[in-house]
Phi, psi and omega in degrees: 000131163213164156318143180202119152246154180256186175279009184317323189298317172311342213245130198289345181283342141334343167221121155283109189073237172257339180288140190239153194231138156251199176249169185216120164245161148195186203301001184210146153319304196295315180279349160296278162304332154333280185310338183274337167255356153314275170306005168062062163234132197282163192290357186265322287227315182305154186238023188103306221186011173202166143214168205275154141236139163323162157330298210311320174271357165285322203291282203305349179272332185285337172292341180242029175089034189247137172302091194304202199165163190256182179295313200267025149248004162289322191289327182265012177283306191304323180269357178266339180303290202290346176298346217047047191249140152312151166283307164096190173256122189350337187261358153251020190281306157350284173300312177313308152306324181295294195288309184268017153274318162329303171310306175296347201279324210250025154264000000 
């Protein structure tokens, strides 16, 4: 099981206001909200399946083992979640997506 933030704060939609922010996912709730009370990020905070976090808690989460990721393989891990598909690992989440919107087109 693991924790995983992407890289939104690079991207101009990453920021609100002066704060720049990313999202934290991770293969489960219980392990999700684990890491959100690692970091002392509160639980209203949640968003169904991520939270947005600051530099400051992305920093402090990858210190405690949460995996950095690019944005756009938090989406497709995220869209494979929600399909009720495993996120599996972040350098096949792409292909994985791929495959199985291909598969649902030609059943």
């Amino acid at each position: 099981m693991t924790v995983y933030v992407d890289d939104m704060y690079k991207h101009p939609m990453g920021q609100f206001r002066r704060m720049k922010m990313s999202h934290m996912i991770a293969d489960t709730d219980d392990e999700l909200h684990a890491m959100a009370d690692r970091i002392e990020v509160a639980w209203k905070w949640y968003q169904g399946d991520h939270y947005d976090i600051a530099m400051t808690k992305r920093e402090l989460a990858i210190q405690y083992g949460a995996k950095p990721i690019t944005l756009k393989q938090l989406a497709m891990m995220a869209a494979l979640r929600k399909r009720g598909e495993s996120m599996g690992e972040p350098e096949t989440a792409q292909e994985r997506y791929m495959a199985l919107r291909k598969e649902r087109r030609t059943t």
